[in-house]
C-alpha positions in Angstrom: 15.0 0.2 -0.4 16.1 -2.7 -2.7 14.8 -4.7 -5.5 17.0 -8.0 -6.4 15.5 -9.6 -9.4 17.4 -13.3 -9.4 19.6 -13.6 -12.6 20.5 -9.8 -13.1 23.6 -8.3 -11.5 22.3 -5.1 -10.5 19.9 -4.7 -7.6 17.5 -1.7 -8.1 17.8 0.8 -5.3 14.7 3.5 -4.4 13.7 5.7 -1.8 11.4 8.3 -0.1 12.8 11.6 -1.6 14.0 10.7 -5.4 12.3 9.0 -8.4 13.4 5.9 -9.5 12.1 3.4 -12.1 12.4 0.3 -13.6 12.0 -0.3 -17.7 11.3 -4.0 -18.5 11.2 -4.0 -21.8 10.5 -7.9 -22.8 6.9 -8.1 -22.3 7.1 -11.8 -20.9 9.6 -11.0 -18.1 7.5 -7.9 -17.2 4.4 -9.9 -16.7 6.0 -12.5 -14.5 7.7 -9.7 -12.0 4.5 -8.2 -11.7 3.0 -11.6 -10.9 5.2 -13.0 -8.7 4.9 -9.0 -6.7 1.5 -9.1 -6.6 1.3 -13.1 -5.2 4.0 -11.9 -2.4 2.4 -8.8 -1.2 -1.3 -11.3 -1.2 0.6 -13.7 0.9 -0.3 -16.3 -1.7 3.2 -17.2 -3.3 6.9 -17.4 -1.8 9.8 -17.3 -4.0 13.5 -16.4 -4.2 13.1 -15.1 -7.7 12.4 -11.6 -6.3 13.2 -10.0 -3.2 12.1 -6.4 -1.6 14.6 -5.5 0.7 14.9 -3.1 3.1 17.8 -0.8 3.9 19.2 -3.4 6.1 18.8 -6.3 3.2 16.1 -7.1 5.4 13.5 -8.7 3.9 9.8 -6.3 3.8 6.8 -8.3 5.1 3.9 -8.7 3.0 1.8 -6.1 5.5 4.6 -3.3 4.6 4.2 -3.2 0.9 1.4 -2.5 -1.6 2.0 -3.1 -5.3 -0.7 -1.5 -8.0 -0.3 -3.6 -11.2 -2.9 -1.0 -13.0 -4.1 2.3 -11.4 -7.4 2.0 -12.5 -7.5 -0.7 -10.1 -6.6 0.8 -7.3 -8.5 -0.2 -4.0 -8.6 1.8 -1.0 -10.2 -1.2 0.7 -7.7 -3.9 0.4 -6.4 -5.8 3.3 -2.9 -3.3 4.3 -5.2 0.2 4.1 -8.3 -1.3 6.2 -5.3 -2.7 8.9 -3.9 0.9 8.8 -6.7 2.3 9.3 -7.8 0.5 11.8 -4.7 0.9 14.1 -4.6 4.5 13.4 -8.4 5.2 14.9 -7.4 2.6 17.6 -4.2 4.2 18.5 -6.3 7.8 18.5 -9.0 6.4 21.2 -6.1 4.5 23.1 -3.8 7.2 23.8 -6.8 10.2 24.5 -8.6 9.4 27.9 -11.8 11.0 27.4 -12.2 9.1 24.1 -10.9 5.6 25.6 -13.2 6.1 28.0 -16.3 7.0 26.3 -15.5 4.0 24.0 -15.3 1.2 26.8 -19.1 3.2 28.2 -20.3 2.6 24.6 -19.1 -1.4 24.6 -20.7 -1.7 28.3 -23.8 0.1 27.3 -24.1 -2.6 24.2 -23.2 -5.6 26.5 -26.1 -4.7 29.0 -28.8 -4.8 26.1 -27.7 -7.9 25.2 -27.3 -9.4 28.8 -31.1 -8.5 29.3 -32.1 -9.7 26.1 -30.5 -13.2 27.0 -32.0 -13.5 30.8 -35.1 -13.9 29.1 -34.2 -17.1 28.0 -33.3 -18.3 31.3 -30.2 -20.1 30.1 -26.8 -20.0 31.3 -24.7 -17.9 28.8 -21.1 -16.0 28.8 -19.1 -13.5 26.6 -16.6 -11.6 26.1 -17.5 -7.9 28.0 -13.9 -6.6 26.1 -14.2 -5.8 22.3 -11.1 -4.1 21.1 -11.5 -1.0 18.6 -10.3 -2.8 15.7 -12.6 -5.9 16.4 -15.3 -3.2 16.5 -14.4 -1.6 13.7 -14.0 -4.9 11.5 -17.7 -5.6 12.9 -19.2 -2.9 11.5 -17.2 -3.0 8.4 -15.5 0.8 8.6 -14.2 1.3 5.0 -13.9 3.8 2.6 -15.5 5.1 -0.2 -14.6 5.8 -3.3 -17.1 5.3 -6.2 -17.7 9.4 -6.1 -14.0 9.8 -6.7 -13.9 11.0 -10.8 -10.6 9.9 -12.0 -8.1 7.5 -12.0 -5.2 10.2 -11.2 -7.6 11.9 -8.3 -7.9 7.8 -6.7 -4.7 7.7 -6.7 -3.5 10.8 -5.0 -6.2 10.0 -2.4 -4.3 6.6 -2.1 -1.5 8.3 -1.7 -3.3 10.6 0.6 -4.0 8.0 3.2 -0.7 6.0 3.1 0.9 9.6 3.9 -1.4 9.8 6.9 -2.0 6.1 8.0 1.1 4.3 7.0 3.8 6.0 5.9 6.3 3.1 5.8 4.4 1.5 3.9 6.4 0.7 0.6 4.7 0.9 -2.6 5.6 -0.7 -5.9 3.4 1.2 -8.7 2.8 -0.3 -12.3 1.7 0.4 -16.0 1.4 4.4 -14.5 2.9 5.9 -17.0 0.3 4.5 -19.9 -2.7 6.5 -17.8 -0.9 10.0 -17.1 0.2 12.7 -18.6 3.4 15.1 -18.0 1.9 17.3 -15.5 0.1 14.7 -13.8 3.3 12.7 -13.2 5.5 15.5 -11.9 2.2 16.3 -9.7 2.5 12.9 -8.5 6.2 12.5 -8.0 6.3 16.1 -6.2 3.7 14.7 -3.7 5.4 12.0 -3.0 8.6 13.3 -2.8 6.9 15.6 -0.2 5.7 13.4 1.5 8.6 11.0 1.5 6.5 8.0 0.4 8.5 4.6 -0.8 7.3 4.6 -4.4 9.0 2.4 -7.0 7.7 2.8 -10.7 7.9 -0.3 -13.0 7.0 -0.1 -16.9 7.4 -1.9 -19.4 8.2 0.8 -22.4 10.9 4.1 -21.6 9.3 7.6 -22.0 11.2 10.6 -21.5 9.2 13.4 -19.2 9.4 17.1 -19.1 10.2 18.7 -15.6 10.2 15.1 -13.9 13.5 13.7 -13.5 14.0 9.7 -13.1 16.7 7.4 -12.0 16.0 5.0 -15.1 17.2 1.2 -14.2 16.9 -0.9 -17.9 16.6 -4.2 -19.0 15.9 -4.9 -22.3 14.8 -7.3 -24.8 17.7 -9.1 -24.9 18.0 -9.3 -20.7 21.0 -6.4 -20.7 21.0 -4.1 -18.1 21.4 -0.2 -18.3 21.5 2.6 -16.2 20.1 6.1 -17.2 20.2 9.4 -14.8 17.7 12.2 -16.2 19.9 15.6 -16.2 
């Protein structure tokens, strides 16, 4: 995957198996990457000042990335984990007979109670008799929970969690993580998703040098220069 930030020469380049992050030291320019990420991936801005690439240089839709500006805000509910989620159950019920079947029983057996219920007013009425599972599913608001969950690090490993299971192509730009974690948490978190093979790239805005967890460091500093550090 690639990251081309418009003005710098060097495009940042992160996959599914190594760890890679980028250091933005000037607290202004940091802000506004992390602005103009989060309005892509919320459909709510376009611009050419920042691109997310695929392998191709394909540009990734806003459906096939998450960013997390803080980890403490992370929601399990937002719009590209509820769509996953929803494809994954349908996709389940779709492709097993038994269940595809007992589903469309279930959507009959609701349609007849509400047929009789509407004969009594002796209008003329129609509807649709076909409710796909995901149209059921946003009807009766299937989500997760998470308020039990104790800790930041433990929400996001079940973040993590889920994109391994629901959407695993999903690619995920992760902020301000290393102000929340310690050591062992962090090499926890890069060996999961390492394991995993989950499209993680970290961005931070200070360098901090880790013990057992090693990083392809991309750098730009106060003064807008560009380094490149590989952890031995």
């Amino acid at each position: 995957m690639i990251l081309r930030i418009a003005g710098f020469e060097n495009d940042i380049i992160f996959d599914d198996c190594t760890n890679t992050r980028l250091i933005i030291e000037d607290h202004k320019l940091f802000s506004k990457i992390l602005f103009l990420l989060n309005g892509i991936v919320n459909n709510k801005l376009k611009t050419n000042e920042i691109l997310l690439l695929n392998d191709k240089e394909d540009y990734v839709l806003p459906s096939e990335m998450d960013v997390i500006i803080n980890p403490t805000n992370i929601n399990l509910n937002s719009k590209t984990m509820l769509t996953s989620l929803y494809k994954y159950i349908e996709k389940l019920i779709l492709h097993d007979e038994d269940k595809d079947f007992s589903y469309k029983r279930y959507i009959e057996k609701i349609n007849g109670l509400l047929v009789d219920e509407l004969y009594n007013l002796n209008l003329d009425f129609e509807y649709n008799d076909d409710l796909l599972v995901n149209q059921y599913l946003k009807s009766i608001n299937v989500k997760f929970t998470q308020e039990s969950i104790s800790s930041t690090f433990d929400l996001l490993m079940n973040y993590l969690e889920l994109v391994s299971e629901l959407n695993q192509g999903i690619i995920i730009v992760l902020c301000n993580c290393f102000n929340y974690f310690d050591d062992h948490q962090l090499e926890e978190l890069c060996k999961y998703k390492n394991y995993k093979h989950i499209n993680i790239l970290f961005i931070e805005n200070s360098y901090r040098n880790l013990v057992n967890t090693y990083f392809k460091t991309f750098i730009i500093d106060n003064d807008f220069n560009e380094d490149f550090v590989q952890d031995d």
